[in-house]
Backbone as CSV, one residue per row, in Angstrom:
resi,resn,N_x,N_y,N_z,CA_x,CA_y,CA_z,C_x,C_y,C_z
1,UNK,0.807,-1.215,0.000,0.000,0.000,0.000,0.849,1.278,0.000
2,UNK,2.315,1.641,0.498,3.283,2.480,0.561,2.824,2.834,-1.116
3,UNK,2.752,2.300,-1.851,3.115,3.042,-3.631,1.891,4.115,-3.290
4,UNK,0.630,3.085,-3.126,-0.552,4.197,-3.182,-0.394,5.457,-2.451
5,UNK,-0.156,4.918,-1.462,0.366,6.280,-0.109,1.108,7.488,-1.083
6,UNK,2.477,7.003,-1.512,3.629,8.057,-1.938,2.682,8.587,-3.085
7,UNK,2.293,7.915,-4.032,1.700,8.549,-4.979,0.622,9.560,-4.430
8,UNK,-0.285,8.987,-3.571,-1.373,10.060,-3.336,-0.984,11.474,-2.873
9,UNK,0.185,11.552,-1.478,1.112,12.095,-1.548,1.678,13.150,-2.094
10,UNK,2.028,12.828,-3.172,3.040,13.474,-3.902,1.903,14.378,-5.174
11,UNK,0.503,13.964,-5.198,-0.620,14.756,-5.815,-0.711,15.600,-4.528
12,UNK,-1.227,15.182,-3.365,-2.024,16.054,-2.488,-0.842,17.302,-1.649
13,UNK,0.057,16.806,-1.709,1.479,17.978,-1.430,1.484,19.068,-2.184
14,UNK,1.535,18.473,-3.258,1.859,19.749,-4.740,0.813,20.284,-4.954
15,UNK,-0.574,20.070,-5.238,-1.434,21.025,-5.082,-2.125,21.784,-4.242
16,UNK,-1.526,20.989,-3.135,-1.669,21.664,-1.295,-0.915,23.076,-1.679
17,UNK,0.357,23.276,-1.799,1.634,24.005,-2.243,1.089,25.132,-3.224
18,UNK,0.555,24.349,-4.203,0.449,25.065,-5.841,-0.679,25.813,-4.996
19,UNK,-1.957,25.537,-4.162,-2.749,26.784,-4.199,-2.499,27.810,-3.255
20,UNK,-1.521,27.599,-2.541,-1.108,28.716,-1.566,-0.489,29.574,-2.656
21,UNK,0.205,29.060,-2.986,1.014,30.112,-3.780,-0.146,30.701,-4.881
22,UNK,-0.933,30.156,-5.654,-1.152,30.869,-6.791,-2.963,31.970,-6.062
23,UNK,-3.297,31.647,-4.604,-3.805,32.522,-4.359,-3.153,33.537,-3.417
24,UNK,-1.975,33.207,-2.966,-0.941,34.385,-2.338,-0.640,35.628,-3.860
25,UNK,-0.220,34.658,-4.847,-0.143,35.844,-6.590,-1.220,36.554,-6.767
26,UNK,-2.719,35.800,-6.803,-3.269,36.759,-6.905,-4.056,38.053,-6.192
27,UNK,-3.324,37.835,-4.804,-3.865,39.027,-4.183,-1.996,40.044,-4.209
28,UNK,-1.269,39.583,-5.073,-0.384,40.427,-5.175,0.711,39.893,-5.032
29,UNK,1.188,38.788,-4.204,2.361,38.676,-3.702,3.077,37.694,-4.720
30,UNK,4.619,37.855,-5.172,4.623,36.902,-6.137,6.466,36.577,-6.013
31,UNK,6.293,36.842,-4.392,7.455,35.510,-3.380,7.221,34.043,-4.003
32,UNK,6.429,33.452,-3.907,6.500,32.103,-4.649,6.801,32.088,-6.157
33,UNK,5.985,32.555,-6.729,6.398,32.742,-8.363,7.922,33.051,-8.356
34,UNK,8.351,33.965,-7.539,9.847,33.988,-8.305,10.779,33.194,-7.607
35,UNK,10.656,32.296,-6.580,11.247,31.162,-6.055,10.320,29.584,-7.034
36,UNK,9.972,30.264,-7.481,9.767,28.950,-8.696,8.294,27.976,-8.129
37,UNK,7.609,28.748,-7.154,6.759,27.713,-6.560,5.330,27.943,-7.139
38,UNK,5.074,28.475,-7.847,4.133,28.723,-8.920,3.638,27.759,-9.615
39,UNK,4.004,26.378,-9.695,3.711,25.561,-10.453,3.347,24.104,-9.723
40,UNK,2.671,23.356,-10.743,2.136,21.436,-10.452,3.477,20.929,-10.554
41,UNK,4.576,21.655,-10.708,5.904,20.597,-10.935,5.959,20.080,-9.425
42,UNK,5.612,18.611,-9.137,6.130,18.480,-7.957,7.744,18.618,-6.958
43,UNK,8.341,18.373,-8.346,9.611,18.730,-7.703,9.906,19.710,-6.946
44,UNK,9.288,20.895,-7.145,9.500,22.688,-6.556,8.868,22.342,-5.046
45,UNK,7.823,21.347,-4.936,6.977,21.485,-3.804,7.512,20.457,-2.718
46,UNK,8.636,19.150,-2.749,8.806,18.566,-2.178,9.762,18.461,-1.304
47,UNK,9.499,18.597,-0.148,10.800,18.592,0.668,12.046,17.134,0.414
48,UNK,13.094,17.080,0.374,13.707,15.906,0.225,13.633,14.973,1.195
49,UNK,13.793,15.491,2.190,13.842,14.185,3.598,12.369,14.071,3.962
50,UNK,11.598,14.438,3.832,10.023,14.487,3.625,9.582,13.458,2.420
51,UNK,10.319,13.599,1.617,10.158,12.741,0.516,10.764,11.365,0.487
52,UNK,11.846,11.062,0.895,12.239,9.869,1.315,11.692,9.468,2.256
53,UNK,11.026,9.972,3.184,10.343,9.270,4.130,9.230,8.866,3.515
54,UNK,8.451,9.400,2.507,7.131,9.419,2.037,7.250,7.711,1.354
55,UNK,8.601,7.414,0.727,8.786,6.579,-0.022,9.406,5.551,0.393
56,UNK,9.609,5.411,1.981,9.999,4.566,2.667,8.913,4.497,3.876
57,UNK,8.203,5.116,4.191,7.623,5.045,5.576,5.710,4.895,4.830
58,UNK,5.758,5.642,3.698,4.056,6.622,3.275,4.092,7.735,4.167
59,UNK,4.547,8.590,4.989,4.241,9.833,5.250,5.589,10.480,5.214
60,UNK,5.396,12.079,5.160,5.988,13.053,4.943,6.115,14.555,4.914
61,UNK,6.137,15.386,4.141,5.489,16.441,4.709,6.269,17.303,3.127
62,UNK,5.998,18.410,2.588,6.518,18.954,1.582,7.160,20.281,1.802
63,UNK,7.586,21.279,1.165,8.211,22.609,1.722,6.875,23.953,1.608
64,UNK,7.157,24.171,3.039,6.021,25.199,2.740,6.538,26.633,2.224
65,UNK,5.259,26.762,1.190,5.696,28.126,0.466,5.671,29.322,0.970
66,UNK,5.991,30.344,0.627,6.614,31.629,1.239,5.683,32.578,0.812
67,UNK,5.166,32.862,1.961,4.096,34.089,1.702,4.544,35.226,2.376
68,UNK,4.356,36.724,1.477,4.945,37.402,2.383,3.468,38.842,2.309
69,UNK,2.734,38.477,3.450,1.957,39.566,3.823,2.162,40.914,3.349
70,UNK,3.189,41.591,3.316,3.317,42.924,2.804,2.705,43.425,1.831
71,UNK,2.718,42.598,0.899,1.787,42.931,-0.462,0.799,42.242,-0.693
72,UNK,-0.112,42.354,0.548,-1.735,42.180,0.453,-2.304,43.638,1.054
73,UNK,-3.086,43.643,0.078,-4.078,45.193,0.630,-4.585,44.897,1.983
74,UNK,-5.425,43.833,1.502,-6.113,43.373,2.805,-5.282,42.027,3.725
75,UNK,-4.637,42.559,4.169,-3.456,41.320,4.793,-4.509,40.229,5.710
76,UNK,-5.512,40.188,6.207,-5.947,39.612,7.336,-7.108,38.889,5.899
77,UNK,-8.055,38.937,5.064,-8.679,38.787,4.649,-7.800,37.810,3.524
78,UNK,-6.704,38.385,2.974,-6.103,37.669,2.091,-5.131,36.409,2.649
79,UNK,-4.729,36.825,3.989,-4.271,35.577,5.079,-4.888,34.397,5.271
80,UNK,-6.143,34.545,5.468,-7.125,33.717,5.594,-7.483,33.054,4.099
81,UNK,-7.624,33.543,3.105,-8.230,32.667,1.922,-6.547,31.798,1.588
82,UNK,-5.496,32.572,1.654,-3.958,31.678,1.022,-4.117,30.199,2.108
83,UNK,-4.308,30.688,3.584,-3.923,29.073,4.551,-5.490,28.355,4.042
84,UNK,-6.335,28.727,3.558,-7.469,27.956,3.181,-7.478,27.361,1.729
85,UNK,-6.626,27.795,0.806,-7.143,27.235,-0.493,-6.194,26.023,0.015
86,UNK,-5.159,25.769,0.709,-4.073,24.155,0.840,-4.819,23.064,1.120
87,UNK,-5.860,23.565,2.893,-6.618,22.684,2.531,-8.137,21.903,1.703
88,UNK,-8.637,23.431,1.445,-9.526,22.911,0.610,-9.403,22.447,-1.075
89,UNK,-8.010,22.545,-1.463,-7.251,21.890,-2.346,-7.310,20.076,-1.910
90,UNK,-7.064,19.341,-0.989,-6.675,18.493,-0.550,-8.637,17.972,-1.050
91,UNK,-9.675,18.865,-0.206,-10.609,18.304,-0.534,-11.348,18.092,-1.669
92,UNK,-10.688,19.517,-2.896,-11.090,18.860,-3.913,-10.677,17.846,-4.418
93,UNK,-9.239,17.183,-4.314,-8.699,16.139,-4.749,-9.718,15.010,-4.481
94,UNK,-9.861,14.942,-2.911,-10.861,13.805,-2.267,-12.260,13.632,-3.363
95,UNK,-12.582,14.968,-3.587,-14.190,15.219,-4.995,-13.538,14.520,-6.290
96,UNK,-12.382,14.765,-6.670,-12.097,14.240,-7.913,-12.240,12.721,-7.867
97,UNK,-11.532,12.040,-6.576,-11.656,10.634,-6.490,-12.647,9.968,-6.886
98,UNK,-14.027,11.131,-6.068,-14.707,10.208,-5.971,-15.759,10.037,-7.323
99,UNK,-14.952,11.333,-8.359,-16.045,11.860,-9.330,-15.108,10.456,-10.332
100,UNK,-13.874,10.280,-10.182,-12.888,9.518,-11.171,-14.087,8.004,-10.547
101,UNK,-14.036,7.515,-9.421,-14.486,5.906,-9.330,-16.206,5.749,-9.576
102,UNK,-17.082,6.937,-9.451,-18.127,6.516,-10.017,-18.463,6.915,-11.082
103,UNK,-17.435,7.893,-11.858,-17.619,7.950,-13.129,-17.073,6.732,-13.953
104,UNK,-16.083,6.237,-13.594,-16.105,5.128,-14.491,-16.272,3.939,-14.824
105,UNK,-17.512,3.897,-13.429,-18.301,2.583,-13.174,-19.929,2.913,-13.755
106,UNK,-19.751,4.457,-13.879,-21.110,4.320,-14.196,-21.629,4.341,-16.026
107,UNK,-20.015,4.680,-16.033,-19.912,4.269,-17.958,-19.306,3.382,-18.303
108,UNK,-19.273,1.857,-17.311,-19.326,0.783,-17.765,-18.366,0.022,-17.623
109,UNK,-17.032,0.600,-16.785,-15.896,-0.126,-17.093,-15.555,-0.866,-15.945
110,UNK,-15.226,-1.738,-16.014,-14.700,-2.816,-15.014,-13.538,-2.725,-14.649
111,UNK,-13.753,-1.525,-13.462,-12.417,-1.753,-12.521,-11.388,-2.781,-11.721
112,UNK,-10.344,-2.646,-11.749,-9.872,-3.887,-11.105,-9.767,-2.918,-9.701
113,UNK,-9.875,-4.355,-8.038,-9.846,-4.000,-6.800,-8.153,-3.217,-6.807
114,UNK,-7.435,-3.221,-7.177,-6.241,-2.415,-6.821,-6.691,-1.090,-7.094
115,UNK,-7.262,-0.703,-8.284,-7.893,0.623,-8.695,-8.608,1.149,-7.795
116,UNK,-9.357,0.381,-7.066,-10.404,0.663,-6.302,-9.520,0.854,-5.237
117,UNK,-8.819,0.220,-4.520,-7.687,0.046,-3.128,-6.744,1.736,-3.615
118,UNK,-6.548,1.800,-4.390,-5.877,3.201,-4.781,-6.889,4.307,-4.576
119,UNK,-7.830,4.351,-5.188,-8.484,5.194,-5.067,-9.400,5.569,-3.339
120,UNK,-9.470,4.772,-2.681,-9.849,4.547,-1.606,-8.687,5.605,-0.695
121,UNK,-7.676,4.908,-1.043,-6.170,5.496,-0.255,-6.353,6.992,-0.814
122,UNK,-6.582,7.121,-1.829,-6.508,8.649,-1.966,-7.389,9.520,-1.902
123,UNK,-8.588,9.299,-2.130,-9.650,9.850,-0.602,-9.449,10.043,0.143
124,UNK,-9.093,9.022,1.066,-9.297,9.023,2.792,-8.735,9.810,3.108
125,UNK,-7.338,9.987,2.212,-5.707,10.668,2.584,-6.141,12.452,2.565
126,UNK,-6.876,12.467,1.166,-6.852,13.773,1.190,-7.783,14.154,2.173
127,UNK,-9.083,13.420,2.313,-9.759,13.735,3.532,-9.104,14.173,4.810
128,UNK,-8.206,13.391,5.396,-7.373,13.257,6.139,-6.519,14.800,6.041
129,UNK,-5.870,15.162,5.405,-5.044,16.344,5.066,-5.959,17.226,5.091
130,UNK,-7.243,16.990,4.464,-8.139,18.992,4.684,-8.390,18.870,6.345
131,UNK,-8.924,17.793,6.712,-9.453,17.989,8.721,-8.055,18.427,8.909
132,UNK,-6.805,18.033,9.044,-5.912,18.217,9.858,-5.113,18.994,9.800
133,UNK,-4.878,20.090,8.244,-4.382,20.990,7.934,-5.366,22.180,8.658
134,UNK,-6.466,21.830,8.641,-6.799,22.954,9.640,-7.416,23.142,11.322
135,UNK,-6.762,22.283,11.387,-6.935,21.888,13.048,-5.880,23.527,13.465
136,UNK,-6.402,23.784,14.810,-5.796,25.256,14.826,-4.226,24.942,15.661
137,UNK,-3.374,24.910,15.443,-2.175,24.778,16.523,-0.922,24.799,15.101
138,UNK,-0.053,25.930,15.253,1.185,26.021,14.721,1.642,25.169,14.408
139,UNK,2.017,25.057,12.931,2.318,26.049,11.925,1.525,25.574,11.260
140,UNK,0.085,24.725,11.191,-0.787,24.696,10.322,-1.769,25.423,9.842
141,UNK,-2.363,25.173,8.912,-2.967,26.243,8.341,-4.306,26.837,8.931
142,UNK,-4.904,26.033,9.584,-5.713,26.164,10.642,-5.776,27.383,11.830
143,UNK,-4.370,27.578,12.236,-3.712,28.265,13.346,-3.381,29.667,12.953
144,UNK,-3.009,29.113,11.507,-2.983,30.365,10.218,-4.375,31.568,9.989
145,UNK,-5.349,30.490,9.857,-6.850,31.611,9.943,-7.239,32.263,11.182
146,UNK,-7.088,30.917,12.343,-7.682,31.397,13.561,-7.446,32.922,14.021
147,UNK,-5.822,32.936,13.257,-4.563,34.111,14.096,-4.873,35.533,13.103
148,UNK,-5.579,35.044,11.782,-6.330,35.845,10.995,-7.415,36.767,11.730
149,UNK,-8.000,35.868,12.090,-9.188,35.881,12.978,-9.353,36.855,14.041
150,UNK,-8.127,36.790,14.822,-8.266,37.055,15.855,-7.994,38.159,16.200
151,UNK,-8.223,39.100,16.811,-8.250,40.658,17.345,-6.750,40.705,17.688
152,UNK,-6.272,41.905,17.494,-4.875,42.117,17.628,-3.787,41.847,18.914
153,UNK,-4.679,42.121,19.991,-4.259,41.723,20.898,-4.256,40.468,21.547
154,UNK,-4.985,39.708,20.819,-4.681,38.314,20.874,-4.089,38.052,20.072
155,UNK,-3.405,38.204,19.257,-3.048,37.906,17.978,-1.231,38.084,18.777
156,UNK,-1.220,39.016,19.617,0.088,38.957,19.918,0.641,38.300,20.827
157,UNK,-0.548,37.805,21.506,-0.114,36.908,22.806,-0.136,35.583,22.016
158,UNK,-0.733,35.067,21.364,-0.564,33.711,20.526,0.631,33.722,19.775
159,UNK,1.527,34.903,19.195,2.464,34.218,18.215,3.617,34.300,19.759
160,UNK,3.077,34.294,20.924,4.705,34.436,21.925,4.409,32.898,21.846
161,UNK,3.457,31.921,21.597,3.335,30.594,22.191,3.593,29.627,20.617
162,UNK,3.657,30.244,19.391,4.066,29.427,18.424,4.635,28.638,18.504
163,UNK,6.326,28.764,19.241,6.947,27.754,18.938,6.987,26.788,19.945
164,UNK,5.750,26.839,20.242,5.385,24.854,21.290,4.471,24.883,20.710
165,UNK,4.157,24.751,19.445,2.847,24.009,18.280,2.878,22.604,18.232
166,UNK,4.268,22.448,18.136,4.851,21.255,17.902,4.903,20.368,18.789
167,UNK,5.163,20.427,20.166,5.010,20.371,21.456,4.065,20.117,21.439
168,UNK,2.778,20.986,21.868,1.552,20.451,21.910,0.652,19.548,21.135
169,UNK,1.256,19.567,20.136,0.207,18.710,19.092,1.177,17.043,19.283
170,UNK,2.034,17.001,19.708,2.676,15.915,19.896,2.067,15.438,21.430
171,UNK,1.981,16.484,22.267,1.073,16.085,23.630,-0.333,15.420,23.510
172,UNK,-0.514,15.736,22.118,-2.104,15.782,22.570,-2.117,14.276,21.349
173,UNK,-1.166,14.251,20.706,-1.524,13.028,19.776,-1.128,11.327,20.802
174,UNK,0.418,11.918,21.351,0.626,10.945,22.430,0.157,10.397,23.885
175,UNK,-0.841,10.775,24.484,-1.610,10.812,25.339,-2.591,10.466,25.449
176,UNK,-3.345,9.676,25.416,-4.465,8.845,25.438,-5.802,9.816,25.578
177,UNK,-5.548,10.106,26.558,-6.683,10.984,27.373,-6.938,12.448,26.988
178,UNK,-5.687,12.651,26.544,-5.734,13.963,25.875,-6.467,13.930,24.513
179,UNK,-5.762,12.686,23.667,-6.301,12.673,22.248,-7.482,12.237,22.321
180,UNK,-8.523,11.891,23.003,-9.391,10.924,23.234,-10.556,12.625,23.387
181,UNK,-10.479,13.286,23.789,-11.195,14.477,23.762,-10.721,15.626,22.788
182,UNK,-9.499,14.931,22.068,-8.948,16.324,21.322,-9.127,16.298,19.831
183,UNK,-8.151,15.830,19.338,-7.817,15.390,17.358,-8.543,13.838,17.645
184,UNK,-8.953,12.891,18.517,-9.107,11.550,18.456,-10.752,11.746,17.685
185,UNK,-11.276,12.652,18.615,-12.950,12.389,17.871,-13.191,13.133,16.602
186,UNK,-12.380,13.949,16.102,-12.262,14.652,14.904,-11.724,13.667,13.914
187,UNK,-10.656,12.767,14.263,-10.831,11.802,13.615,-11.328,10.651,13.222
188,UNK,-12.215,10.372,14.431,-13.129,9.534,14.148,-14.363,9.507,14.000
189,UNK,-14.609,10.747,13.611,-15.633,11.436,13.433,-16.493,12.038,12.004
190,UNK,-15.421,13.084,12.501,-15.877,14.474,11.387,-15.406,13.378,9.962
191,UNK,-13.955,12.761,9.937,-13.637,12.285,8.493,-14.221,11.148,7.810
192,UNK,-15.220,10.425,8.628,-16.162,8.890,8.351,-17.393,10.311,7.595
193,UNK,-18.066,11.400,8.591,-19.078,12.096,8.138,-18.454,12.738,6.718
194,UNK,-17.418,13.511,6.577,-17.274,14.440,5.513,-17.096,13.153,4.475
195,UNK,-16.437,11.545,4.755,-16.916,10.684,3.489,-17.963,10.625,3.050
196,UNK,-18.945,9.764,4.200,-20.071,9.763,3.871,-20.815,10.505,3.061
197,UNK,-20.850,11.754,3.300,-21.458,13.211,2.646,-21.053,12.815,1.084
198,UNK,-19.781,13.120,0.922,-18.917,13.420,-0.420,-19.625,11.931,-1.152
199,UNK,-19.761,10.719,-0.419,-19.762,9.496,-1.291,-21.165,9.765,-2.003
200,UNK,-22.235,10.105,-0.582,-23.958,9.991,-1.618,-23.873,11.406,-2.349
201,UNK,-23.180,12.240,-2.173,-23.411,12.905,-3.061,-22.946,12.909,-4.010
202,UNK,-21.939,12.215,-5.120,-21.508,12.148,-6.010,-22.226,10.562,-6.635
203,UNK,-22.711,9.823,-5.125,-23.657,8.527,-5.890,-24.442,8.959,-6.669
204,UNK,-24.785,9.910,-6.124,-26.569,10.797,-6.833,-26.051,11.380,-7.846
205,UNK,-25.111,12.192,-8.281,-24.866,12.541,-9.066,-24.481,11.537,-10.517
206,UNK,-24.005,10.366,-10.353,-24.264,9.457,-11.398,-24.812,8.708,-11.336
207,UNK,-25.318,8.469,-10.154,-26.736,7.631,-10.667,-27.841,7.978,-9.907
């Protein structure tokens, strides 16, 4: 299952990547474009040791692109749509899946179960990547809107606590009791519902 993994991967990274950047360009900023991150080339988007892990382990992580606030009119408004198109990139991927496996069952073709086992993996995955890219805790994109969000003076007491994002989200994943009220029911939750949803609604849609 690692191939399916890296492959899904290595789609849901790069266009995670590709839409930060190309809605950071169009509210002005064009730091990514001229560091070359403007594009579906996955190569521009992949971290290397992120990537060998991806291809030895199935997970990884890619290079995040460079946004630079200064050249947004509306910095707080345009903050918020750049950390949102990564993950709702991830969920259109999850829509394409599901538009690719019942579209081409419903015009007749006889999939083989690996097709199906692939396509499954790359759902879930991207599912997986939109809930958790925006779960709110540093440096995800989530933490990204909230801090959008948030009135200035909170806004300054939260970036003194950034750098234990990492810290905490490792507390709360390793801990039973912690995860069990925290990311545990979001994952066992919200990502069975947002399938569900996505599956009858694209059932209905072809048939």
């Amino acid at each position: 299952m690692i191939p399916y993994v890296a492959i899904t991967l290595v789609f849901a990274f790069t266009l995670h990547e590709f839409a930060h950047a190309y809605v950071a360009y169009k509210f002005g900023d064009e730091t990514a474009k001229k560091q070359g991150r403007l594009t579906l080339n996955p190569l521009q988007h992949l971290d290397p040791f992120g990537t060998i892990l991806i291809l030895i382990a199935g997970f990884g992580w890619a290079r995040p692109v460079p946004v630079n606030r200064y050249f947004f009119k509306k910095p707080r408004l345009a903050g918020i749509l750049v950390s949102a198109a990564g993950p709702l990139s991830n969920l259109l991927l999850a829509c394409i899946g599901f538009m690719i496996g019942y579209g081409l069952s419903r015009a007749g073709f006889n999939l083989t179960d690996n097709f199906y086992d692939f396509l499954d993996i790359f759902i879930r995955l991207n599912i997986v990547l939109f809930i958790f890219n925006l779960l709110p805790l540093p440096p995800l994109d989530g933490y990204r809107i909230v801090e959008d969000l948030a009135p200035n003076h909170l806004r300054a007491k939260m970036t003194q606590y950034e750098q234990y994002g990492i810290l905490i989200f490792l507390i709360l994943v390793l801990i039973d009791p912690l995860y069990n009220v925290t990311i545990g029911p979001i994952f066992s939750f919200v990502i069975p519902w947002i399938w569900d949803l996505l599956s009858n609604f694209f059932y209905g849609v072809f048939f």
